[in-house]
VEXLOKE-329397 format. One record per atom (N, C-alpha, C): atom name; x, y, z negated; residue number from 1. Coordinates in nm, 4 decimals. Layout:
N
+----+----------+----------+----------+-----+
|  a |       c1 |       c2 |       c3 |   k |
+----+----------+----------+----------+-----+
| CA |        X |        Y |        Z | NUM |
...
+----+----------+----------+----------+-----+
***
This chain:
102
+----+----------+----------+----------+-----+
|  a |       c1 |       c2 |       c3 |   k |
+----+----------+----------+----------+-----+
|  N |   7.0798 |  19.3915 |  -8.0604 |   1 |
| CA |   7.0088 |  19.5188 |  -8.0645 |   1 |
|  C |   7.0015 |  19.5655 |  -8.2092 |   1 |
|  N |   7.0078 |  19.7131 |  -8.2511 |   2 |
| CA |   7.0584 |  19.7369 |  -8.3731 |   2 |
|  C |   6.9852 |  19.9127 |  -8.3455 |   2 |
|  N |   6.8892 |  19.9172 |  -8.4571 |   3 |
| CA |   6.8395 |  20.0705 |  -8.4467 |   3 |
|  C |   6.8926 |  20.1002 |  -8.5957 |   3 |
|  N |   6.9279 |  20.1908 |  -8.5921 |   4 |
| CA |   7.0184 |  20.2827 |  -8.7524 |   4 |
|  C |   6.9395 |  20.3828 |  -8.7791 |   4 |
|  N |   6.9467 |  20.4079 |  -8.9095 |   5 |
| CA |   6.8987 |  20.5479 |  -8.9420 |   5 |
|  C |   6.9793 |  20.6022 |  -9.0689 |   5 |
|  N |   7.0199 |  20.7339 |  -9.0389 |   6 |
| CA |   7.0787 |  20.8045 |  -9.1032 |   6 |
|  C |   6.9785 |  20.9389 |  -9.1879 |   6 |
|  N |   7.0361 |  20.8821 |  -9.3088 |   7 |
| CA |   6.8511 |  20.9511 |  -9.3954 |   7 |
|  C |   6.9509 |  21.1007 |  -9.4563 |   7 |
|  N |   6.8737 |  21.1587 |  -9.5042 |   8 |
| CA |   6.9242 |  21.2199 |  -9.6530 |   8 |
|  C |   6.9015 |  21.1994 |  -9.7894 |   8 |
|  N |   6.9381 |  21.2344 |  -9.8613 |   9 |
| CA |   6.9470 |  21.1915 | -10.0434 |   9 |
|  C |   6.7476 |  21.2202 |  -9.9752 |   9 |
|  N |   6.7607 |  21.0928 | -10.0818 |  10 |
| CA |   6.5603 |  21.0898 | -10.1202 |  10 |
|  C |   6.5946 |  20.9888 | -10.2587 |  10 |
|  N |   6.4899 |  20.9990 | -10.3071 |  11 |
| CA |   6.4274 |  20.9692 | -10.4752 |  11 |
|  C |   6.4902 |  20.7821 | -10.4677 |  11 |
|  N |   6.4858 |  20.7157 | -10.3597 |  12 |
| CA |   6.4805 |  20.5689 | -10.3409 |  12 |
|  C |   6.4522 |  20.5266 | -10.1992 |  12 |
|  N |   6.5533 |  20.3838 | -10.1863 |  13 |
| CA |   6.5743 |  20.3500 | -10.0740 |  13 |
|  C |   6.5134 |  20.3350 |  -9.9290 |  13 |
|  N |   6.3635 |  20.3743 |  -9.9875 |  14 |
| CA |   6.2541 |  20.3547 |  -9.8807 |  14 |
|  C |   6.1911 |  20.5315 |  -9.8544 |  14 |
|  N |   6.2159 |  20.5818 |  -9.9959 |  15 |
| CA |   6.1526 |  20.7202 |  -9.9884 |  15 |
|  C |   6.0029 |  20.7119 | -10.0204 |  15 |
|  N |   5.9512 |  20.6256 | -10.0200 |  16 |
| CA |   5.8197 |  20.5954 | -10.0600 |  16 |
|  C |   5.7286 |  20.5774 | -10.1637 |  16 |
|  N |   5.8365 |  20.6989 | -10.2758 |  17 |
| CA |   5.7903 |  20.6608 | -10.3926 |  17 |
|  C |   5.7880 |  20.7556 | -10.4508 |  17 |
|  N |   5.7717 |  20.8403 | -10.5872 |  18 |
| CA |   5.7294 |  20.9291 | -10.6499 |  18 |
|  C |   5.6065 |  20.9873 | -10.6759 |  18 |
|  N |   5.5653 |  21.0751 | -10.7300 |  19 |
| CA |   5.4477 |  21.1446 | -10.6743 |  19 |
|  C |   5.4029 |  21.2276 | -10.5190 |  19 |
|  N |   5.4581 |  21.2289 | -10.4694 |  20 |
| CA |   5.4081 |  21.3110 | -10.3476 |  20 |
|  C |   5.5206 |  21.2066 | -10.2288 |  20 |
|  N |   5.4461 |  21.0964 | -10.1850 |  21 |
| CA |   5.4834 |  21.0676 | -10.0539 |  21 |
|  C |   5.4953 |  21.1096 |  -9.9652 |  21 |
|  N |   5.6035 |  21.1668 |  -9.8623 |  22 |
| CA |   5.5885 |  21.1656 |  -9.7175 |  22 |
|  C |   5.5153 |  21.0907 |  -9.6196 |  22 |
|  N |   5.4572 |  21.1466 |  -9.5863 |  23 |
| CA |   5.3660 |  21.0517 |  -9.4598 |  23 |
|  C |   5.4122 |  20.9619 |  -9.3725 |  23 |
|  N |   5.5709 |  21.0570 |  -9.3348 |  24 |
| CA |   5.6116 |  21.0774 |  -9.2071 |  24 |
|  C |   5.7329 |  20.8951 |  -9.2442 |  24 |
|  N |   5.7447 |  20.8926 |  -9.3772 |  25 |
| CA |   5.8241 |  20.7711 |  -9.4595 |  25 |
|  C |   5.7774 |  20.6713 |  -9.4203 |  25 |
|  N |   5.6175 |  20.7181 |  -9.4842 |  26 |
| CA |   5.5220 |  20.5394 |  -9.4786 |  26 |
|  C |   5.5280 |  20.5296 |  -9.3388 |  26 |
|  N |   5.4815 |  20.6404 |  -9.2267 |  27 |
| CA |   5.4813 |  20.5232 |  -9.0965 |  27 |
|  C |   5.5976 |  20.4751 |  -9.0526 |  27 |
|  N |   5.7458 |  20.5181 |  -9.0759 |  28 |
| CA |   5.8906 |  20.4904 |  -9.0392 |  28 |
|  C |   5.8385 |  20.2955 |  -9.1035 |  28 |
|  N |   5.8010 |  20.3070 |  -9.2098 |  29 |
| CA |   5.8016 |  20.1570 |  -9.2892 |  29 |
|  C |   5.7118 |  20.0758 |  -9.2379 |  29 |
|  N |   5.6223 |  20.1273 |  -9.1581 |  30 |
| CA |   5.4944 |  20.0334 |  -9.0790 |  30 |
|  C |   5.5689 |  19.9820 |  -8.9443 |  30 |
|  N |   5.6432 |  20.0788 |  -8.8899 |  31 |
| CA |   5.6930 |  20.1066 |  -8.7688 |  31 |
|  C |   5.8021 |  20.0046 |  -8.7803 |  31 |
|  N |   5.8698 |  20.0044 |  -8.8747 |  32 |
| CA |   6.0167 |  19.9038 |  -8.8681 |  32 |
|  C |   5.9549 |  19.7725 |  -8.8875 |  32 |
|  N |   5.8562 |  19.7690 |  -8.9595 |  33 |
| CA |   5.8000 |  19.6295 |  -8.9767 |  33 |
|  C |   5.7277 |  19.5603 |  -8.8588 |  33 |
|  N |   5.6467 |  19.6344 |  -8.7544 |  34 |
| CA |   5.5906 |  19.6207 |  -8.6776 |  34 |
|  C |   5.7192 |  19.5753 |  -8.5513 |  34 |
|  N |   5.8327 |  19.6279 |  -8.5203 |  35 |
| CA |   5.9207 |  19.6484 |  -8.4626 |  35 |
|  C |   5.9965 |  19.4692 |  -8.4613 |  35 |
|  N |   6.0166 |  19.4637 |  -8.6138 |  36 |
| CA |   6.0905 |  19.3864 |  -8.6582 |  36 |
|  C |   6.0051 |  19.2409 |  -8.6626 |  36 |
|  N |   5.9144 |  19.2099 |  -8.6369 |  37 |
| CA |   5.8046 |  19.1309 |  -8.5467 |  37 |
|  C |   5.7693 |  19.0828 |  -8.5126 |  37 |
|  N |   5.7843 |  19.2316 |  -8.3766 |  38 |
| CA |   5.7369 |  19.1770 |  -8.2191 |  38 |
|  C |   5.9162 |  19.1756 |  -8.1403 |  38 |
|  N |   6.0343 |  19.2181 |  -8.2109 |  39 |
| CA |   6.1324 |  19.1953 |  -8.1313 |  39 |
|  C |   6.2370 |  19.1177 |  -8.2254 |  39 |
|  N |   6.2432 |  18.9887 |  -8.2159 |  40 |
| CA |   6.2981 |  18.8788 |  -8.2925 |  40 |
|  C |   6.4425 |  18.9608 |  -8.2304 |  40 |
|  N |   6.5321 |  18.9032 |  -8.3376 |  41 |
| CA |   6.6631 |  18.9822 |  -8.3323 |  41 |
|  C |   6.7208 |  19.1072 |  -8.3516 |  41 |
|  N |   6.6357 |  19.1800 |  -8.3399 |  42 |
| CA |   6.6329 |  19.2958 |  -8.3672 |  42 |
|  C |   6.6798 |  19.3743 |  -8.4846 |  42 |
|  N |   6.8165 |  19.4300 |  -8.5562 |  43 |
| CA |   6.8274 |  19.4884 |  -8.6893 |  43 |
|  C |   6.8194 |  19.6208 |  -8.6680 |  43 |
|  N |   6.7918 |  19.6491 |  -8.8366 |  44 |
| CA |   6.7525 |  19.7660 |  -8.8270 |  44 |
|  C |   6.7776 |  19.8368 |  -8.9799 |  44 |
|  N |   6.8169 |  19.9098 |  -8.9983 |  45 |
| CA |   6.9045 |  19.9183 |  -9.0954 |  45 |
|  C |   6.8798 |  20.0972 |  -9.1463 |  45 |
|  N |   6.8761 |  20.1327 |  -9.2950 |  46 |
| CA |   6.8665 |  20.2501 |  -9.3123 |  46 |
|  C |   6.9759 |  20.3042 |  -9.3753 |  46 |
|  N |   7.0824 |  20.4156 |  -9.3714 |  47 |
| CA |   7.1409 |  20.4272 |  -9.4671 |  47 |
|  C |   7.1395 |  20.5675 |  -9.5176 |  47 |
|  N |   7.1398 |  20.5982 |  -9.6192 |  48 |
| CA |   7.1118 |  20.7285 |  -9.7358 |  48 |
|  C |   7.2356 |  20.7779 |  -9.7469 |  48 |
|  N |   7.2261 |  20.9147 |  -9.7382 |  49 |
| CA |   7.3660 |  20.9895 |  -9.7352 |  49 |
|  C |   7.4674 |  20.9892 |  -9.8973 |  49 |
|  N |   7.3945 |  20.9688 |  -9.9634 |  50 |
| CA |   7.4555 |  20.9948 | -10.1203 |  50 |
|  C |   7.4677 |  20.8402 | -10.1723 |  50 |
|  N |   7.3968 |  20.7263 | -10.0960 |  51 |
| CA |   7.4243 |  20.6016 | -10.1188 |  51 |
|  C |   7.5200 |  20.5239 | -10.0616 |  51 |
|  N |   7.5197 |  20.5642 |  -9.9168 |  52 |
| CA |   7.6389 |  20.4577 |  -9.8251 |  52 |
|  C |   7.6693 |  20.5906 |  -9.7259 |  52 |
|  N |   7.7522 |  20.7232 |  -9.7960 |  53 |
| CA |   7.8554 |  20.8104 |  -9.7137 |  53 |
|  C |   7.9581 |  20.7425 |  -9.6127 |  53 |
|  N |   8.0466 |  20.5772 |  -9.6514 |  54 |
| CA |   8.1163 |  20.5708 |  -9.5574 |  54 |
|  C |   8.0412 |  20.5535 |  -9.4445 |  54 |
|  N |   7.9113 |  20.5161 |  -9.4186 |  55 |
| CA |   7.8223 |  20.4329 |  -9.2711 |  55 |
|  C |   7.8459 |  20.5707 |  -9.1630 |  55 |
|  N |   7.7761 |  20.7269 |  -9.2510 |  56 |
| CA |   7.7922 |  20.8123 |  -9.1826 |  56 |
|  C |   7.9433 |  20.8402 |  -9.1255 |  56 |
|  N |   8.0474 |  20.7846 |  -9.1785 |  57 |
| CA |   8.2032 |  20.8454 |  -9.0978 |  57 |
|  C |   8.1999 |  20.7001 |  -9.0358 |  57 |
|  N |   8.1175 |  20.5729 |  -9.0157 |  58 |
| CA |   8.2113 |  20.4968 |  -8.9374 |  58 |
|  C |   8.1181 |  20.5324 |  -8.7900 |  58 |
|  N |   8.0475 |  20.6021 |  -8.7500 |  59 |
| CA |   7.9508 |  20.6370 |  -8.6397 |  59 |
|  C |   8.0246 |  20.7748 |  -8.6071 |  59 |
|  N |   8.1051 |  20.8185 |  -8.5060 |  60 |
| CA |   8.1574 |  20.9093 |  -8.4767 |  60 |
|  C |   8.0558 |  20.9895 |  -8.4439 |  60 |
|  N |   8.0011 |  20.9758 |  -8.3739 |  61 |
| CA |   7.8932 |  21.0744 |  -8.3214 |  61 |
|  C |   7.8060 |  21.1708 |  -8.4540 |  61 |
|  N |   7.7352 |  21.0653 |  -8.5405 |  62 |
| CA |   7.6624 |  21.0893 |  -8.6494 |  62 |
|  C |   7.7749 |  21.1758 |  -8.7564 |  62 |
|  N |   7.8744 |  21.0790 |  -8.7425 |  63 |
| CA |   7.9547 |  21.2000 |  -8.8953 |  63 |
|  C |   8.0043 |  21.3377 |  -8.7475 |  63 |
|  N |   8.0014 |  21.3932 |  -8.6293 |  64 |
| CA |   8.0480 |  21.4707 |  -8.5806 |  64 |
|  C |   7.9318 |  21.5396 |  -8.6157 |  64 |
|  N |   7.7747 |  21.5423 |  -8.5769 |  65 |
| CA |   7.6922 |  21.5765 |  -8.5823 |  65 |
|  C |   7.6466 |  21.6419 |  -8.7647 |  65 |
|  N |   7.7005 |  21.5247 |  -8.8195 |  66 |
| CA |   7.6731 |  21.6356 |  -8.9598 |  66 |
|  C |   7.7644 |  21.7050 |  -9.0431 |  66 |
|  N |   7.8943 |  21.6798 |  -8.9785 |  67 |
| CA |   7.9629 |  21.7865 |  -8.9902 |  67 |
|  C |   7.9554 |  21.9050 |  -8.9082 |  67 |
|  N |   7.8990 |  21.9321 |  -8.8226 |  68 |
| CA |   7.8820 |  22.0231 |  -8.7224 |  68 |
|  C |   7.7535 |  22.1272 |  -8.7927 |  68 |
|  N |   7.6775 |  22.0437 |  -8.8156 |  69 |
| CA |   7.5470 |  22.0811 |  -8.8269 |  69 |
|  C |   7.4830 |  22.0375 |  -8.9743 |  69 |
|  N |   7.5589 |  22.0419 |  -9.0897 |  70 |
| CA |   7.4769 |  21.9966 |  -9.1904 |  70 |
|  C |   7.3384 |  21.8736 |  -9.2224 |  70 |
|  N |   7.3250 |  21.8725 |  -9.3217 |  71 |
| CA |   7.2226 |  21.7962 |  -9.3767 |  71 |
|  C |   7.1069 |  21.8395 |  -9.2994 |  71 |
|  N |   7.0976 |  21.9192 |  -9.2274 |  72 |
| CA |   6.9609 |  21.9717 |  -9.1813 |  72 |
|  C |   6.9243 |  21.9041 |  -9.0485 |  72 |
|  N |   7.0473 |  21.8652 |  -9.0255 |  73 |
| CA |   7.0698 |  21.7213 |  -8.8506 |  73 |
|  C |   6.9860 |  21.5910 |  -8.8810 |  73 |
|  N |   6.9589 |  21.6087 |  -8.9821 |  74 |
| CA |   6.9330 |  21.4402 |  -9.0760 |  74 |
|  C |   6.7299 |  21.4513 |  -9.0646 |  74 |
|  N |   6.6946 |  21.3470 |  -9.0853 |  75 |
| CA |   6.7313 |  21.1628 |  -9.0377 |  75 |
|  C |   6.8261 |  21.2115 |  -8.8788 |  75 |
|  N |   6.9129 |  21.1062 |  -8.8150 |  76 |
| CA |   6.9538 |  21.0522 |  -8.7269 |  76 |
|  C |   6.9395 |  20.9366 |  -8.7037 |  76 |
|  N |   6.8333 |  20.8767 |  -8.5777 |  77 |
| CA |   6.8446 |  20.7575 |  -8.5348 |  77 |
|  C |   6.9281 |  20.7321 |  -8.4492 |  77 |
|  N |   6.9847 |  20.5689 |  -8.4540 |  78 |
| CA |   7.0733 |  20.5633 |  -8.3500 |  78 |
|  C |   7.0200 |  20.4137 |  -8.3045 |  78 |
|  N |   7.0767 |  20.3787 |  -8.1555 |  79 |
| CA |   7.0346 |  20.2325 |  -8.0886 |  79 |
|  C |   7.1524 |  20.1873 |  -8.0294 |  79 |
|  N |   7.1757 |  20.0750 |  -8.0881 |  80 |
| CA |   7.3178 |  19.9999 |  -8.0469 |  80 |
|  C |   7.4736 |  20.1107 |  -8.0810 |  80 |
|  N |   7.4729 |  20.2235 |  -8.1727 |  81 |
| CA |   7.5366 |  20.3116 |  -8.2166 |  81 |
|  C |   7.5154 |  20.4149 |  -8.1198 |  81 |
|  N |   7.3892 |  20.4610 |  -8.0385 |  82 |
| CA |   7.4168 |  20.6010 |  -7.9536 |  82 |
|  C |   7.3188 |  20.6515 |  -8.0291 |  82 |
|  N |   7.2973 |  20.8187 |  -8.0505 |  83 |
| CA |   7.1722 |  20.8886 |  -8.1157 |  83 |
|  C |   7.1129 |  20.8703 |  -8.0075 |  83 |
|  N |   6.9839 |  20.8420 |  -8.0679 |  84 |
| CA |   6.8543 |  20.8555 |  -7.9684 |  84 |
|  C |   6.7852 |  20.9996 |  -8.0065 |  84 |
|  N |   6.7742 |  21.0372 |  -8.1353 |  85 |
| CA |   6.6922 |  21.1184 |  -8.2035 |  85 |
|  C |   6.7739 |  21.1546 |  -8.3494 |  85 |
|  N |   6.7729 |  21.3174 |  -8.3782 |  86 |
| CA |   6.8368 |  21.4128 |  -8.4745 |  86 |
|  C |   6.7048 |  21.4828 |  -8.5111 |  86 |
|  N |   6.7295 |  21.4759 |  -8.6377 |  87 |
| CA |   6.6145 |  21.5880 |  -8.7097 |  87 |
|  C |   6.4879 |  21.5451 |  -8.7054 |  87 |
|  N |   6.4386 |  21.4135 |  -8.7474 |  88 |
| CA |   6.3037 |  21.3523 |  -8.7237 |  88 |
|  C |   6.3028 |  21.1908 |  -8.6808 |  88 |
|  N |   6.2251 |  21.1663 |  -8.7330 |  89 |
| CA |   6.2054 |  21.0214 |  -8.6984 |  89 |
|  C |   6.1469 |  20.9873 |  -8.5443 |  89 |
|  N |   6.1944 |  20.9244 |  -8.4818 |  90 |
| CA |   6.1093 |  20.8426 |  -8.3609 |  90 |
|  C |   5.9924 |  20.7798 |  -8.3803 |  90 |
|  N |   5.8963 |  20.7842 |  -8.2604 |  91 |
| CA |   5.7933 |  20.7008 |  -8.2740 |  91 |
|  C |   5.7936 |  20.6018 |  -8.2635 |  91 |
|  N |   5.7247 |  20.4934 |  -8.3000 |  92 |
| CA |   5.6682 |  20.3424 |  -8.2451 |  92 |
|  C |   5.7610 |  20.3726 |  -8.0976 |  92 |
|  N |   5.6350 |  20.4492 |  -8.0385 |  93 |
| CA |   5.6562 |  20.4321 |  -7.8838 |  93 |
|  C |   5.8205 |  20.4652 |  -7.8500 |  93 |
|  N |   5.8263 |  20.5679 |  -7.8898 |  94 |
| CA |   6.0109 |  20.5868 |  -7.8521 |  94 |
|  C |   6.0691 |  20.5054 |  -7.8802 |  94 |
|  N |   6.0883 |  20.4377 |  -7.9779 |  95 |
| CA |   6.1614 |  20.3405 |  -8.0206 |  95 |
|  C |   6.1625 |  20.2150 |  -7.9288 |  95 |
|  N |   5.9996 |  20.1524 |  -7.8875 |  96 |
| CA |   5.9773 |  20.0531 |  -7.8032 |  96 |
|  C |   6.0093 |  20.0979 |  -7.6640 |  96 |
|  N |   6.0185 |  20.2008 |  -7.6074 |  97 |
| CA |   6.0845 |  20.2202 |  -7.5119 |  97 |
|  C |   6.1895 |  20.2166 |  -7.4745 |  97 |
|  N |   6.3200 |  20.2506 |  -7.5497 |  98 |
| CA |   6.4224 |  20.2239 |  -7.5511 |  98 |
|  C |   6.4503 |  20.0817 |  -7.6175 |  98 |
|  N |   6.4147 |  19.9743 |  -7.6421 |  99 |
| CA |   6.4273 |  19.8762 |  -7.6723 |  99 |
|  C |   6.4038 |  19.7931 |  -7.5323 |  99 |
|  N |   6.3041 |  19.8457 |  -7.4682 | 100 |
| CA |   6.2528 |  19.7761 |  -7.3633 | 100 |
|  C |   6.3571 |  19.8132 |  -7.2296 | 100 |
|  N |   6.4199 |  19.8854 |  -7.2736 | 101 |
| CA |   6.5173 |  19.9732 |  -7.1646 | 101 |
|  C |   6.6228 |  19.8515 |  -7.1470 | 101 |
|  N |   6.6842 |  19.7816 |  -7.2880 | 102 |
| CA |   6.8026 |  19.7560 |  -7.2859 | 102 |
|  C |   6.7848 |  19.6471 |  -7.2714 | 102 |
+----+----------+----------+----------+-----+
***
């Protein structure tokens, strides 16, 4: 089991840093930790568009999607390589739902 996320350029690898935090960052970082856990085996992996560009072309879907649709498609989560979620992070709960699915 393997949840991905496809970020955009941010300040550092977590995004959780500068003067003005995203909120929406810190709970992604509570959430993966919490995730990562309660479901032994589980990876989970972030990658930044201006840091690791090839990750986005080896995910057909994800490099179709932001070539289609720009940087503005971004974050993209994906589970076992399918998008679950474009343009926003998933919740806890979404996430544990589809985990519990598979």
């Amino acid at each position: 089991m393997k949840i991905e996320f496809y970020e955009p350029p941010m300040c550092c690898p977590t995004g959780i840093c500068g003067p003005s935090v995203d909120e929406k960052l810190v709970k992604l970082v509570e959430n993966i930790d919490t995730l990562k856990k309660k479901y032994t085996g589980l990876e989970i992996e972030r990658y930044m568009m201006t840091q690791q560009p090839s990750k986005f072309k080896e995910n057909d879907s994800v490099y179709k999607l932001v070539k289609e649709q720009g940087k503005d498609v971004l974050p993209i989560a994906t589970f076992n390589g399918e998008v679950i979620k474009t343009g926003g992070y998933p919740t806890l709960d979404e996430m544990e739902k589809i985990i519990q699915k598979s």
